[in-house]
N, C-alpha and C positions, 0 to 999 in steps of 0.2 A: 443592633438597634434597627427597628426596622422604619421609616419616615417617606409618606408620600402625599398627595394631594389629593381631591376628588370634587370634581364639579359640584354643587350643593345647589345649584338654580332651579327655582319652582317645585324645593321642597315648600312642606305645612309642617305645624307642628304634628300632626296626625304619622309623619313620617320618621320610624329610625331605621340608623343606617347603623350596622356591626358591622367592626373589623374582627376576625377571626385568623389563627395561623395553626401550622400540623408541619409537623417532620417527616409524613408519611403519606399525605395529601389526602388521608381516611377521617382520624380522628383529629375534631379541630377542638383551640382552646378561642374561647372568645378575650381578645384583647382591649378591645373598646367599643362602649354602644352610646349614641348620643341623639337628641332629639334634632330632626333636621330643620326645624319653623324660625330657631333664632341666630343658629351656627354664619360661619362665615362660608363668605364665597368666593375660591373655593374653600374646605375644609380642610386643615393637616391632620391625618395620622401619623402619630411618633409613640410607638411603645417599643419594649425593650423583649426579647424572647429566650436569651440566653441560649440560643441557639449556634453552634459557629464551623459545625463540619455537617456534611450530607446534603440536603437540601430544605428549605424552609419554603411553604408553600400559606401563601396571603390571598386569604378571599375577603371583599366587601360585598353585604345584601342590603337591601332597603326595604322594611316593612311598611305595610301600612293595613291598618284594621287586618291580618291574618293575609291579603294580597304579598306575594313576597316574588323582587324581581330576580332575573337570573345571576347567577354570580356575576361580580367582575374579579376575577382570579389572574396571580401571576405566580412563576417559581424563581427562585433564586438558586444557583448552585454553588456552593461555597467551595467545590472542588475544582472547577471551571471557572469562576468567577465572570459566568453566564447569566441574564436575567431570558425571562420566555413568556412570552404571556399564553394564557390556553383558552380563556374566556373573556369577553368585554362588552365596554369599552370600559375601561378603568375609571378616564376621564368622568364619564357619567352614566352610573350606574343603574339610573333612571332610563335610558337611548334608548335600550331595544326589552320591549315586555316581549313576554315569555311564546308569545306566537310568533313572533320575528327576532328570536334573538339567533345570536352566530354560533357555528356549530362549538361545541366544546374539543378544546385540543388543539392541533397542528394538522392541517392538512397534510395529505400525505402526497395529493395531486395525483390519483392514483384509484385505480376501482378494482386491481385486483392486489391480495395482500396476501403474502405466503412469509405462512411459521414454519420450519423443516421442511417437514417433507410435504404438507400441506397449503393449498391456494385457497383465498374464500374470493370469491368474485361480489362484485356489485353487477347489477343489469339494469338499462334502462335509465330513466332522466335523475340519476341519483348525482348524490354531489362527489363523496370519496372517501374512502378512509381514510379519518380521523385518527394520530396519536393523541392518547392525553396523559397519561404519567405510567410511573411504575406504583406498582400494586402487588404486595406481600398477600400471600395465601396460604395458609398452613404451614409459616416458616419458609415458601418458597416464593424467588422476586419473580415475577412477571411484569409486561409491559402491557399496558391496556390501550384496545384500539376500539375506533366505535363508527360503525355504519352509518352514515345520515343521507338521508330521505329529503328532495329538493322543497316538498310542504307536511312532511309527517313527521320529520324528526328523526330522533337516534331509532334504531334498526334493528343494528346488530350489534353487541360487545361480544369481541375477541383478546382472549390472553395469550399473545407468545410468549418463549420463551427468550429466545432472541435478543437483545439488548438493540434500541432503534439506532440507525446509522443511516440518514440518506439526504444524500444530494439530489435538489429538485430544481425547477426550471428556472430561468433567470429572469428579469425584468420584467414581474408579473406583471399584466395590464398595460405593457407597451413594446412596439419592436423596436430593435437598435440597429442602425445601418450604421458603417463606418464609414466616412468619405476617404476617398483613395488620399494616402499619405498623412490620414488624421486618426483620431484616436478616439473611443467608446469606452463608456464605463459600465461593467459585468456586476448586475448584483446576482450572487447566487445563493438562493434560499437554502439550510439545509436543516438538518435535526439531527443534534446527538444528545443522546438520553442518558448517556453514563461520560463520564471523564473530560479531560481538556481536550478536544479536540483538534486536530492538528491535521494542514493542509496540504499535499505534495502536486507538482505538476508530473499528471503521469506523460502527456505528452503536450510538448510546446507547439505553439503557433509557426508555420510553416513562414508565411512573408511578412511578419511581426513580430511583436515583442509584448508581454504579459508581466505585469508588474500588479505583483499581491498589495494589496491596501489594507488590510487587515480587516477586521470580523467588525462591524456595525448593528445597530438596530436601537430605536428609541423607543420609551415607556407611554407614548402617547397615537403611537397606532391602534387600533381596535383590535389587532391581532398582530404581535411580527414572530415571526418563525426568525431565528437569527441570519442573520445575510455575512456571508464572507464577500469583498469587493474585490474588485479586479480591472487595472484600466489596458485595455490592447491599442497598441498603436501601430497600425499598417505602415511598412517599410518604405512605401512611396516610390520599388521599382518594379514589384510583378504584379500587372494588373487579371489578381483572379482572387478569390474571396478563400478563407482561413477556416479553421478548427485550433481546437483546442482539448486535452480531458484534465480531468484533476481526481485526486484519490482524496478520501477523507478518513481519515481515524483516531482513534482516542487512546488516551495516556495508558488505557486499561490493556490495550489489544483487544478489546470485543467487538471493536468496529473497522472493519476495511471494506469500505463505499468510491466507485468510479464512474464517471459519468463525463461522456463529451458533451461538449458547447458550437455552437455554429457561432459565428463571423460574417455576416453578408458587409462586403465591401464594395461601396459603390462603384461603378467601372471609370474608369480614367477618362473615356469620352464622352461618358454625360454629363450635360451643362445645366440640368435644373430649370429653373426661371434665371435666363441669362443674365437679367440685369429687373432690378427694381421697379424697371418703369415698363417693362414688359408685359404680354397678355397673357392671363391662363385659359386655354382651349377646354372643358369636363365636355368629353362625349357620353351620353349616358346609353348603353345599350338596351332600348325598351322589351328586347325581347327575354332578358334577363330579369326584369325587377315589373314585378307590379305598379299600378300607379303609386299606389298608399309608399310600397316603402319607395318608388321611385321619390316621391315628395320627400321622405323623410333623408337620403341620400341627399338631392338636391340641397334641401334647407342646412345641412349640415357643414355641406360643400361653402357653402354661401357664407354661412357663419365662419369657417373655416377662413375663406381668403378676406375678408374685414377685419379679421384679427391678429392675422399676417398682415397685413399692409399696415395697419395701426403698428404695431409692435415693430414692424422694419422699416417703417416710413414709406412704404411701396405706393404707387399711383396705376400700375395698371390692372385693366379690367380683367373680368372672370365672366366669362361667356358660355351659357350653359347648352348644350346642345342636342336633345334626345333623337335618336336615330333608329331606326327600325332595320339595324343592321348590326351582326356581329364578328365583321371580317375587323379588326382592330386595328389590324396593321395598315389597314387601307383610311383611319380616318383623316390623318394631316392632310391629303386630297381637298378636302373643303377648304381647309386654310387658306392652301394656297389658289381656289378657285373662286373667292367668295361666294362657299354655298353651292355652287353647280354639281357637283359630285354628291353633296349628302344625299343619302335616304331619310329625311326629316318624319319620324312619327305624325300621321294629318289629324290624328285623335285629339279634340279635342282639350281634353285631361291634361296632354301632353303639350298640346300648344300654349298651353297655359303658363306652362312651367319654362318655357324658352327662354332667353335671353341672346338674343344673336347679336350678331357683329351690323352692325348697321350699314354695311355693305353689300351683304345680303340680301337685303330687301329692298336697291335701290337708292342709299343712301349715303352718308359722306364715305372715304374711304377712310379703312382702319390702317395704319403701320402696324405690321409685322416684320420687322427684319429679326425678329428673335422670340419666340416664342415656348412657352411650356405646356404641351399637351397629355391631358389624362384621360385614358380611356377603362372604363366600368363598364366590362364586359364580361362575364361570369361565364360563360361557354361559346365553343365556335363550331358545333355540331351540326352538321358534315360538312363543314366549310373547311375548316382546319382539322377536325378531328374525330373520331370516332364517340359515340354516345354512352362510351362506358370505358374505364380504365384498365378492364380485364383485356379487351381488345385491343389495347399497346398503341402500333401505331402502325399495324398488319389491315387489310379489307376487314371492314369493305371502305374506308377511309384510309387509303396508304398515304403517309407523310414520306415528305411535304408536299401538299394540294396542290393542283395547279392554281386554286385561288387563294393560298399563301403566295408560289410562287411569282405571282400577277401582282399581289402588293405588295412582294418584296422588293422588283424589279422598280414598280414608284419611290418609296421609301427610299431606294438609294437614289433615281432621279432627284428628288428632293434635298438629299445632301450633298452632291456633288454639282447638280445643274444641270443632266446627263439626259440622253433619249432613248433607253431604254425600251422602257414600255409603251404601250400607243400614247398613256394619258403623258408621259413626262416630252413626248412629239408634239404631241396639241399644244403644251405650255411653250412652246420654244427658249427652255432656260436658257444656252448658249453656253453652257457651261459654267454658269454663275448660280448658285442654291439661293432659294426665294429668302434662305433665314439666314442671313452672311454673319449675324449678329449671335446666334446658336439656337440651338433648340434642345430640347431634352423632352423626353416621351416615357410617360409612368403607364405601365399595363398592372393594374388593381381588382382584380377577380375574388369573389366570395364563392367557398364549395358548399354544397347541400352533404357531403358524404363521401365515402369512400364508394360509394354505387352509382353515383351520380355521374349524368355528364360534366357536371366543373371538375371533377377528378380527371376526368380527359383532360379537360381545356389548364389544367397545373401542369398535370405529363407534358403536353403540348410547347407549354408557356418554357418550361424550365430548357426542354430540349433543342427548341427555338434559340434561346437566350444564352445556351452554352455550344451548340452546333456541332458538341464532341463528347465524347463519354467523360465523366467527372472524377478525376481522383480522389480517394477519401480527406486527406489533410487539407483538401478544396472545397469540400463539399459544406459550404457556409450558408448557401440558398436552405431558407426555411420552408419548406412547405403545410400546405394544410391538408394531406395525405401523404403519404410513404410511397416516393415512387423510388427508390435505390433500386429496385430490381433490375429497372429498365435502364436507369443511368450512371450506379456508382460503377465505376471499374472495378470489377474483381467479385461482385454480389454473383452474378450470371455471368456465364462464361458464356451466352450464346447473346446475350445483351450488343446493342450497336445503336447509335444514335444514328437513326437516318437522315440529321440536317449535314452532317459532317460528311464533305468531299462531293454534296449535292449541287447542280444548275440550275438553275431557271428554265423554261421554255425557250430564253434568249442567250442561255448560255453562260449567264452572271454567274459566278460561284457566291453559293449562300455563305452567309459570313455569320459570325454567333452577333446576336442580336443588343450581348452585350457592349458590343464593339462600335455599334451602329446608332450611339446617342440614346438608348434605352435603359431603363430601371425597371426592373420585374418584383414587385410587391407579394407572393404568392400565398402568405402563412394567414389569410382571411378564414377561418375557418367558421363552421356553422355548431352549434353546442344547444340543442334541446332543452326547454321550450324556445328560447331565446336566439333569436335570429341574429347575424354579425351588428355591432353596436356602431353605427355609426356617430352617433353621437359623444361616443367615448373618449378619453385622455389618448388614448390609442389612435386613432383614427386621425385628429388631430396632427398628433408627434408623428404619423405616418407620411399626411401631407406637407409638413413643415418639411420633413429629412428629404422629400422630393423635389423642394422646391427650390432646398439650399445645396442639392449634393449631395445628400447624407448624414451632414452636420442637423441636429437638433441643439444646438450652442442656443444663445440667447441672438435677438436682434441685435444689430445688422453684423448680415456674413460677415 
């Protein structure tokens, strides 16, 4: 018996809507057709298919005058007791005409797709291959894939042979930090096209623990690829970030699929926004962002902490502050000088967008005994790093700079209350840190590409932030380029993290940057035509996890 429902709002009578079903997802039998001008809303479908082993495949279409919109299709596997959606939205079948509707199938998250012995590549702003069912051909089962094209549509259809089996990325559309000694939940998308599928941990979490939730996914997504969950909860006494892999396969033996997970675990010494009533510092690096999307950044940013404060009960301010400078590490300097150390952008565009501390300008003073600083700096070329990622961290930009080293030597002034450097001698801390109350420091970078200088400025960020070569079962930091070469242990035998065992000009030993009240954000990546989304659920869940530690829980910490 097959029973479901279907949005019916701002049908006419001029509209029908068929339900139809197939055992083979080819030839369909029409199960019910009804006029949509008097139906209810929503509509049930309830017929009967006598269907009870294989798979039973339900499409709904909506006519009108010979106009006909795209499927809304789901499959049911009676061997698995799996449902799948491959076309939508079910809900409303009417949502997307036929020039915007969602590709058909299962993403496969993926541009290149190999049958045997054969690869077929996508190139260019394409979206990815597409599974969408199996497909009988002269007595023989193939699986059907389909090329789609980001505004032309399907492409390519491909049949392997191959029966699909694959584990894909986790928590689409949002990153997951763990906070040190707390816990995150894994959704991991995957696709099996034959049998019950069944899960193993090929390898466990190194200073955690991983606890299977079972296989999820609801009938009123526009698309769900089924999700297997998974919640990891950091051990709460090695502070360095986890992996994970898991294998996946089916009752049949026709699938054996393995895939690692990263764990980025907040560091132990980052404090977030220390307390509720505290300020957030956004420096925005002008020499990174245009005005257009600096504005769009900004207004983001903005929407972002009103909705945190609302939702936590918070009271302090969010002080915006565009700089015409991308030494990052050097910006908490302003904090603590009101304003005398920024490089403030004088462009008007820019001035515009300001928001300063009213101390700054002459005005009452601001407390800061604790603060949270975000710095949106996309590259630090040839300040920190070299202008391309091929160039490592060799000349003509040898790390660590002496103008790293110069605000590194502040930055620890700044924590300790120390005289260091010239500027932590001018403040005369006396050994007392300006933020007694804590602080915590988000570096948030967007890359253009794996050619780009922000592919440096990741290199840079990551090796900064670990100060030592990374072990694999550690290796949790997500990036938005592949730089293992240069930092996993064991990828390059000739690989050496130059912060690790490095001084200062004063003779400070560099410390990893995680250790030093920092959170490195790195996996901002850039995806053609479409620039990083600031606006997005993401972006959001990015600043919340910085502000709280990690945790993206519900208000108040």
């Amino acid at each position: 018996m097959v029973d479901f429902d279907i949005s019916t709002g701002g049908m006419t009578a001029l509209d029908t809507i068929t339900a139809s079903y197939s055992t083979d997802g080819i030839t369909f039998t029409t199960a019910s057709s009804v006029s949509g001008g008097t139906i209810a809303n929503p509509y049930n479908f309830n017929f009967a298919t006598g269907v009870t082993t294989g798979k039973l495949y339900v499409r709904v279409q909506v006519e009108n005058g010979g106009n006909k919109s795209p499927y809304a299709e789901f499959i049911w596997d009676f061997a698995s007791s799996l449902f799948m959606r491959t076309a939508g939205p079910l809900t409303n079948v009417l949502a997307d005409v036929s020039s915007s509707a969602y590709p058909n199938g299962l993403s496969t998250q993926s541009q290149s797709l190999t049958c045997s012995t054969s690869t077929y590549q996508i190139t260019g702003s394409k979206i990815a291959w597409h599974y969408v069912r199996p497909y009988t051909i002269a007595g023989i089962q193939y699986y059907m894939y389909v090329e789609f094209g980001m505004t032309s549509g399907a492409l390519r259809v491909v049949f392997c042979c191959e029966v699909p089996g694959l584990l894909l990325t986790e928590n689409i559309g949002r990153q997951q930090y763990v906070e040190y000694g707390g816990t995150g939940v894994y959704d991991i998308r995957f696709i099996a096209a034959e049998g019950a599928p069944t899960f193993a941990l090929g390898s466990p979490p190194t200073v955690g623990t991983l606890v299977d939730d079972g296989t999820i996914g609801t009938i009123n997504e526009n698309r769900n690829p089924l999700i297997r969950r998974y919640t990891y909860t950091h051990g709460g006494a090695v502070d360095h970030s986890d992996t994970f892999s898991l294998v996946l396969s089916n009752s049949g033996g026709t699938i054996s699929e393995s895939r690692s997970y990263q764990v980025q675990v907040v560091p132990n010494s980052y404090d977030g926004l220390p307390e509720l009533t505290k300020n957030v510092y956004a420096f925005i690096d002008t020499t990174s962002y245009s005005v257009s999307r600096g504005t769009t950044l900004i207004n983001n940013i903005t929407a972002w902490h009103t909705a945190f404060n609302t939702a936590c009960s918070g009271s302090g301010n969010l002080y915006i502050i565009p700089v015409q400078d991308n030494k990052w590490l050097g910006y908490a300097k302003a904090i603590v000088d009101d304003g005398a150390s920024a490089t403030l952008d004088p462009a008007a565009a820019w001035v515009a967008l300001q928001a300063l501390p009213t101390s700054w300008t002459g005005g009452a003073a601001v407390p800061n005994t604790g603060v949270l600083m975000m710095a949106f700096s996309n590259e630090s070329a040839s300040d920190y790093h070299n202008t391309t990622l091929v160039a490592g961290f060799g000349a003509p930009v040898t790390q660590p700079t002496t103008a790293y080293m110069d605000n590194y030597d502040e930055w620890a002034d700044i924590l300790d209350g120390g005289a260091r450097s010239a500027w932590g001698i001018s403040q005369a801390f006396g050994g007392t840190s300006p933020f007694p109350d804590g602080v915590g420091a988000l570096y948030y970078p967007t890359t253009g590409g794996p050619a780009a200088a922000e592919a440096a400025a990741v290199l840079q960020g990551l090796a900064s932030y670990y100060a030592r070569m990374i072990e694999p079962y550690e290796y949790g930091v997500k990036t938005a380029v592949d730089v293992t070469a240069y930092l996993m242990n064991g990828v390059s035998a000739s690989a050496s993290n130059p912060y690790e065992g490095s001084k200062t000009t004063t003779s400070t030993p560099i410390e990893a940057l995680s250790s030093k009240k920092w959170l490195m954000m790195l996996d901002q990546g850039y995806t053609p035509p479409a620039d990083w989304d600031f606006a997005g659920t993401r972006f959001d869940e990015d600043l919340t996890a910085a502000a709280k530690g990690g945790s993206n829980a519900s208000c108040p910490p």
